[in-house]
LUMZA-219672 format. One line per field, with one value per residue (C-alpha): residue number from 1; x, z, y. Coordinates in steps of 0.05 Angstrom, whole numbers, plus 5000, padded with zeros to 4 digits. Example, Ala and Ser with C-alpha at 12.3 -4.5 7.8 and 13.67 -1.06 7.14 Angstrom:
resi = [1	2]
c1 = [5246	5273]
c3 = [5156	5143]
c2 = [4910	4979]
***
This chain:
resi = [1	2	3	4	5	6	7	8	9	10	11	12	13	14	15	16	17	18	19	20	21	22	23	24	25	26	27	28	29	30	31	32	33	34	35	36	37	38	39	40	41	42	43	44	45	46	47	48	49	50	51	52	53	54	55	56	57	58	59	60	61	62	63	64	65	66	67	68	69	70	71	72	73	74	75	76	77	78	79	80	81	82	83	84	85	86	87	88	89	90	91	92	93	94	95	96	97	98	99	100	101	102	103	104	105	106	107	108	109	110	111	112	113	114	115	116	117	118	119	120	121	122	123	124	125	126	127	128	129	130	131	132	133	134	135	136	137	138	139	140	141	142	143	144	145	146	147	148	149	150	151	152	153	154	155	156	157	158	159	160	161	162	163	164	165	166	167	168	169	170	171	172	173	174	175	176	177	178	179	180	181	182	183	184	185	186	187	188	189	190	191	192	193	194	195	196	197	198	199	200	201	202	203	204	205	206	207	208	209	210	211	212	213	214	215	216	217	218	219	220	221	222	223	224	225	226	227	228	229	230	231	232	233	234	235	236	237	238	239	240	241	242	243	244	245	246	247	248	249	250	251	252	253	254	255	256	257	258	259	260	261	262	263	264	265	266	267	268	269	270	271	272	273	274	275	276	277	278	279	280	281	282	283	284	285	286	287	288	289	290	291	292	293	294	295	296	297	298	299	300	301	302	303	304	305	306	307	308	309	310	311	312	313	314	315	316	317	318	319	320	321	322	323	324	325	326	327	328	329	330	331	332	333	334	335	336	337	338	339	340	341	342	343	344	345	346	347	348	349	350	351	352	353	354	355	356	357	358	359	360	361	362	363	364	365	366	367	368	369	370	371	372	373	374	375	376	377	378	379	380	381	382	383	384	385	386	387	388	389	390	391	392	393	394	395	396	397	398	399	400	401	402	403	404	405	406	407	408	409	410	411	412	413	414	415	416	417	418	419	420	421	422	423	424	425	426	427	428	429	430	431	432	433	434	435	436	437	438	439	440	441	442	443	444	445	446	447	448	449	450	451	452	453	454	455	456	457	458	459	460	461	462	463	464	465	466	467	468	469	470	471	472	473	474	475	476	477	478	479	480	481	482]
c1 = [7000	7002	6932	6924	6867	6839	6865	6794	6797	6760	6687	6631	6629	6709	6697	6642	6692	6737	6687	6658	6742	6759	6690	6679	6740	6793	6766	6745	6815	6838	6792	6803	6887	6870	6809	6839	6884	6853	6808	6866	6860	6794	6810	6860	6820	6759	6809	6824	6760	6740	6806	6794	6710	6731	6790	6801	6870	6901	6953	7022	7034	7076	7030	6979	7040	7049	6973	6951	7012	6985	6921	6938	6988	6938	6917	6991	7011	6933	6963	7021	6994	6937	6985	7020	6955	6925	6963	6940	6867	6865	6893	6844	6786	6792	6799	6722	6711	6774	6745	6678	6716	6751	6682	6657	6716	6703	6626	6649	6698	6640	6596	6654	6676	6597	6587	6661	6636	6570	6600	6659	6692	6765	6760	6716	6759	6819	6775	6754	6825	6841	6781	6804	6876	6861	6815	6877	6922	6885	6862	6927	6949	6902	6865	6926	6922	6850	6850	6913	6884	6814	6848	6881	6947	6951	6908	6932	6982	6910	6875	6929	6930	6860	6879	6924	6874	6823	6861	6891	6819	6799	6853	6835	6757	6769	6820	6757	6708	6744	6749	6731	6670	6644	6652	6714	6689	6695	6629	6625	6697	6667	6623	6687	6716	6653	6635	6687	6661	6595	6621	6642	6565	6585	6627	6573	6518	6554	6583	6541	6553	6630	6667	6719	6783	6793	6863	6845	6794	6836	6897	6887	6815	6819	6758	6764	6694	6684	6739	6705	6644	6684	6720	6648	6617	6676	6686	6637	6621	6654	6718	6728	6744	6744	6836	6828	6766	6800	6856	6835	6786	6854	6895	6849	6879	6942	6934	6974	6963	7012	7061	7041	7079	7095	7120	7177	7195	7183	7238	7293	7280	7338	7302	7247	7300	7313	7246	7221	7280	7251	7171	7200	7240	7202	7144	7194	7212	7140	7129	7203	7203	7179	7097	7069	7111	7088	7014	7021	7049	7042	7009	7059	7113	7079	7076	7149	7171	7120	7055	6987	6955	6885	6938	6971	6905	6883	6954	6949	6882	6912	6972	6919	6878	6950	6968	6899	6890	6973	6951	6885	6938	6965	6907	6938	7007	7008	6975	7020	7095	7137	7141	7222	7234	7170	7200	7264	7239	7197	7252	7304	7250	7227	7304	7313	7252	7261	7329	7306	7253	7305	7355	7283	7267	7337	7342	7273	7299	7342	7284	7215	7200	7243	7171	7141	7196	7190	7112	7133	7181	7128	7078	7132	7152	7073	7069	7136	7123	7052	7084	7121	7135	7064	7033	7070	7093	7024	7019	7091	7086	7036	7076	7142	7103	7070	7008	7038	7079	7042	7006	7059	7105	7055	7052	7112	7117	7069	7107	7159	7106	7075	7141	7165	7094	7107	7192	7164	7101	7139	7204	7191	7166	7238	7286	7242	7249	7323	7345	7303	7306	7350	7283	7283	7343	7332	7278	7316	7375	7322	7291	7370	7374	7319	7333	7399	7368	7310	7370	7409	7350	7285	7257	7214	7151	7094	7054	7106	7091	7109	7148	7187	7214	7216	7268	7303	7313	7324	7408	7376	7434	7477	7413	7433	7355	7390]
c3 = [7531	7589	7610	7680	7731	7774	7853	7867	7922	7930	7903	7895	7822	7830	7884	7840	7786	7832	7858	7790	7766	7821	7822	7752	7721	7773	7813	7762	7732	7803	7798	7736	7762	7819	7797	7764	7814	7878	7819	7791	7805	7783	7710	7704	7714	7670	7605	7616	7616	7556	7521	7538	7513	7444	7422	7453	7482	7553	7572	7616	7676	7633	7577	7627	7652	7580	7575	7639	7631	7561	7596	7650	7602	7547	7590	7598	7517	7501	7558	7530	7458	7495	7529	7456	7431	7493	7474	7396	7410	7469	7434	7375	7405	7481	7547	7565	7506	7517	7589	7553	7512	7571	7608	7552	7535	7610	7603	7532	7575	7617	7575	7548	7622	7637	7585	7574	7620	7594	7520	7543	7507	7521	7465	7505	7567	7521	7495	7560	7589	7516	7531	7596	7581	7533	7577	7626	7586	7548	7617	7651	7598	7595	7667	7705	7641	7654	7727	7721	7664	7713	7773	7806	7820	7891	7888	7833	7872	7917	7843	7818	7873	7865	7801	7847	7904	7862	7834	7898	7931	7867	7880	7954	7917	7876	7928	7966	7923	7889	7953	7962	8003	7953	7872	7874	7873	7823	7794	7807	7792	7713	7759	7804	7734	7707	7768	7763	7692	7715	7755	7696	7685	7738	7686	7632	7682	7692	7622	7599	7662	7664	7632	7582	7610	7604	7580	7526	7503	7504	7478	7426	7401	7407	7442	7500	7508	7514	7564	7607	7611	7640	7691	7713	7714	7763	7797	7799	7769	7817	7804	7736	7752	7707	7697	7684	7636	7602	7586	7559	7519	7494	7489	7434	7389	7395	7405	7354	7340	7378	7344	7336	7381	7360	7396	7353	7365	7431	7443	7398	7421	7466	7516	7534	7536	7618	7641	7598	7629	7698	7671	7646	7695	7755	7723	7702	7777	7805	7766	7781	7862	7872	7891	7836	7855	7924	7900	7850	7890	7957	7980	7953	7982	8054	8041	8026	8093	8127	8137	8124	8061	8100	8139	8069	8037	8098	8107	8022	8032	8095	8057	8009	8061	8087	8020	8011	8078	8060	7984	8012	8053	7994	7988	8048	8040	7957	7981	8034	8027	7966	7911	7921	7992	7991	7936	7963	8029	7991	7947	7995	8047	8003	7985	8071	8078	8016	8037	8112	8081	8030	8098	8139	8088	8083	8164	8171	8164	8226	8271	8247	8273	8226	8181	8218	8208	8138	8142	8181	8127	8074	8110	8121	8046	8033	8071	8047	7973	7980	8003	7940	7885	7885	7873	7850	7767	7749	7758	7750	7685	7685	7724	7673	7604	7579	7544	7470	7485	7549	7517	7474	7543	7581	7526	7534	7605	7618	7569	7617	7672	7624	7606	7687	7695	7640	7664	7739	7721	7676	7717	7778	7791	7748	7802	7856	7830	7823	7874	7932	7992	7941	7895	7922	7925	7851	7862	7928	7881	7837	7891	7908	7838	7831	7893	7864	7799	7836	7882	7821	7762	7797	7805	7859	7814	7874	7864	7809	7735	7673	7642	7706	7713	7640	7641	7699	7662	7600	7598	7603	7644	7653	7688	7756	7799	7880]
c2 = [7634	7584	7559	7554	7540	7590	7575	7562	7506	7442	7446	7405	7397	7377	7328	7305	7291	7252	7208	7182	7182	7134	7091	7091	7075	7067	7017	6962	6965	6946	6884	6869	6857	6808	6779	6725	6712	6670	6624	6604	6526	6528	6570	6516	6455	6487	6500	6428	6405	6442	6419	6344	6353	6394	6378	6309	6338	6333	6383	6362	6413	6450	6465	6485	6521	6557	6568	6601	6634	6664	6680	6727	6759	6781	6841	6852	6857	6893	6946	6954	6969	7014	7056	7074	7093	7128	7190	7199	7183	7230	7285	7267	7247	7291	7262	7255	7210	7168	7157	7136	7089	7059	7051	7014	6974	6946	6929	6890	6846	6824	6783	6751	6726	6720	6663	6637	6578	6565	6569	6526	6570	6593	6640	6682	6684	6712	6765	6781	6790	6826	6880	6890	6896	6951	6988	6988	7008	7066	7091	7092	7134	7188	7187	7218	7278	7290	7301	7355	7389	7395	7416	7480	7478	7459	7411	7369	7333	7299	7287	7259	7203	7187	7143	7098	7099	7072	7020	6992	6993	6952	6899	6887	6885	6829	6791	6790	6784	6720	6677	6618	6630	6687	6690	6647	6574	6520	6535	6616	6641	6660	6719	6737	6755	6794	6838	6891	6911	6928	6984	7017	7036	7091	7122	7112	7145	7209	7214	7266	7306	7301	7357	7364	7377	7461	7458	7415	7453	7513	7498	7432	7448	7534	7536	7590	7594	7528	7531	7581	7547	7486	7533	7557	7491	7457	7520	7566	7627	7669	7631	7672	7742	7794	7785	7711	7717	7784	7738	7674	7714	7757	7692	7668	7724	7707	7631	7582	7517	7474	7421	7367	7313	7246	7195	7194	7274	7261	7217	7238	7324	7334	7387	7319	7275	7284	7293	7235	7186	7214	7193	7126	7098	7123	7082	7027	7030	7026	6962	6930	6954	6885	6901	6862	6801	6811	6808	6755	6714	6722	6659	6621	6661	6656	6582	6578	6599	6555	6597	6545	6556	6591	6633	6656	6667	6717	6746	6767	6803	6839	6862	6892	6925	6954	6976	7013	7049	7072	7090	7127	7175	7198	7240	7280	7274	7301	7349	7383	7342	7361	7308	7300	7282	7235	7201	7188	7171	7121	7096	7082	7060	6998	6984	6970	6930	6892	6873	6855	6804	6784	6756	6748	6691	6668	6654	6622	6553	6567	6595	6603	6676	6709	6684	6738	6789	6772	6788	6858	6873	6875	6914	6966	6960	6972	7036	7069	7041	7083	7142	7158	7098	7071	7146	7196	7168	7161	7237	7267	7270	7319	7365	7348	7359	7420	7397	7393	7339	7311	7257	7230	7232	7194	7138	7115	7132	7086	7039	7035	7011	6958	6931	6919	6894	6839	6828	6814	6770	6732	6725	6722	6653	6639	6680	6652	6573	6601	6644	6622	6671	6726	6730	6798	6826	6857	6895	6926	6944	6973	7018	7038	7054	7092	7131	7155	7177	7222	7250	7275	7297	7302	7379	7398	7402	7413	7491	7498	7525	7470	7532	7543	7465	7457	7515	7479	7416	7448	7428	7350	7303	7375	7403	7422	7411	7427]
***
């Protein structure tokens, strides 16, 4: 029997379980992206400091190159082995206790970045960035399971945002935090990097009051009266009426054990092999649809096309406050647009705009406004890419995968985000060194892409049952969705 929610509306206890969701854990992962960022310089001219003192070595440009390079990508690989082991420890250990570990994972990383300096130790800055990495990648796994399996069905589309949200109000935190005038100086950068981590002593304050999620309890640990309780605590207790309680209480009679899902079974079981292409690359497509590159390197973008270095630092942070005020809508629109038009709206949307800055940049030699069309183009990329790219994979998934397979699906969904995460870090400063103006132009063909796919295999999956879209995908590629 299908566990689901009862249609009980926005309550306190769920609002409750929002907040500490998108304070506790969300937003210190978004710092923990662009804190090391805007310090860069400064990291840079530390590690050679401590190299020279140590080890009596001086690096070339490139080496520090190769190094820094190693630095920001630690949290990059540690997320990418966090997201495959997300899924088996939440299914082990619960959700509630995989957010724990999360939380903790975070206040670890912040001694290490704490003391790094004092220690003149680079050792400690790696395990920092380590820590933090896995704390990403675990939570990005199993945060966007936890707030489906705790909320109704109409409102899961707004919870599910809520991970996003956080995380893009994080980034725009630690852009401003690390400025130059605040925690990102020469001799304060080493707090910029620790701050984040002591948010995650939200989390740890409201552990004990955060519930398990329901559906968990139900249907991997055969506990319906544990499952109840959860219901009444988020809810109410004149949520559960006498049909709902009647049945879970029945249901435990006739409840099995569900198969266990490997990653493996997963990905070689024909009937997942369509909605788990839709999880991957829509994730793969979020990380290649160019919005990293745009926040990695944006100042030295701006600079290209002949914006002043103070202008570029102050155009980057407004691009982030654009990008959260568009990410904080999604609250609204999730909750009332279907999940299909918003996403192709969004995907073809950031195709156009990415292609307008792509010829914007290319023209600025010839007159030096088409800088500010170029500057126009992104903030109109920003607010289409929030509409649908930037907030709806870290929750479809949820609405694709019944909970047997869910977490398994979501590993290596989130895989696929990891992966562009890494492929645009890495490359980018390549195509761009390359290409020039064209640096773009991929990710626009990607959004294109993407758009196609969604037109042809994604179901509507907003107020609809797992069961019902499960038995519309069911033919996989054959499946016809319109």
């Amino acid at each position: 029997m299908d566990f689901q929610l009862p249609d009980a509306g926005w309550t306190p206890n769920l609002l409750m379980f929002g907040f500490v969701i998108c304070f506790g854990i969300a937003l210190p992962l978004g710092m923990q992206v662009s804190v090391i960022n805007a310090p860069a310089k400064h990291i840079q001219r530390w590690c050679d400091e401590v190299l020279s003192t140590r080890f009596n070595t001086t690096l070339t440009p490139d080496e520090m190159e190769i190094l820094w390079a190693s630095v920001v990508t630690a949290s990059v690989l540690m997320g990418m082995i966090g997201c495959f082991s997300g899924g088996s420890i939440s299914t082990k250990l619960g959700r509630k206790r995989l957010f724990l570990i999360s939380c903790l994972l975070l206040l670890i990383a912040v001694p290490c970045f704490l003391f790094c300096r004092m220690a003149s130790s680079i050792e400690l800055l790696y395990m920092g960035r380590i820590t933090v990495g896995l704390a990403l990648g675990l939570a990005l796994t199993s945060i966007p399971m936890y707030l489906a399996e705790v909320s109704p069905l109409k409102q899961r589309g707004a919870m599910g945002v809520l991970l996003p949200v956080g995380v893009t109000a994080g980034v725009v935190l630690g852009q401003i935090v690390t400025m130059e005038q605040l925690l990102g100086s020469e001799s304060l950068w080493h707090y910029g990097l620790g701050v984040g981590g002591f948010l995650g002593l939200i989390g740890l304050v409201f552990y004990c009051w955060m519930p398990e999620s329901p559906e968990y309890l139900y249907s991997i640990k055969h506990q319906p009266e544990e499952a109840l309780k959860v219901v009444r605590k988020l809810f109410g207790n004149n949520s559960i009426d006498e049909t709902f309680e009647k049945r879970i209480r029945l249901g435990k009679q006739t409840l099995q054990k569900p198969d266990t899902f490997s990653l493996k079974k997963v990905f070689v079981d024909s009937k997942y092999r369509l909605p788990l292409a839709l999880l991957f690359f829509m994730n793969a497509g979020c990380g290649l649809s160019g919005v990293n590159a745009i926040f990695s390197y944006s100042v030295s973008t701006l600079e290209r096309i002949g914006i002043s270095s103070s202008d570029a630092t102050l155009i980057s942070i407004g691009y982030g406050c654009i990008n959260l005020a568009a990410s904080s809508c999604g609250l609204f629109l999730m909750d009332r647009f279907n999940r299909r038009p918003m996403m192709l709206i969004s995907c073809i949307g950031c195709g156009i705009t990415l292609l307008i800055n792509t010829l914007a940049i290319y023209f600025v030699d010839y007159a030096n406004w088409f800088a500010m069309i170029s500057v126009g183009a992104i903030v109109a990329f920003l607010l289409f890419y929030q509409a649908g790219i930037g907030q709806i994979p870290f929750f479809i998934g949820a609405e694709l995968f019944d909970i047997g397979p869910r977490s398994s699906a979501l590993s290596l969904g989130s895989f696929g985000s990891w992966s562009a995460n890494l492929i645009m870090v890495m490359l980018f400063p390549i195509v761009q060194q390359l290409w020039g103006a064209f640096a773009f132009l991929p990710s626009s063909i990607v959004c294109f892409a993407l758009a196609i796919f969604v037109y042809f295999y994604l179901p509507e999956t907003r107020a609809s049952n797992i069961s019902d879209i499960s038995q519309l995908i069911s033919r996989g590629f054959k499946s016809k969705i319109r």
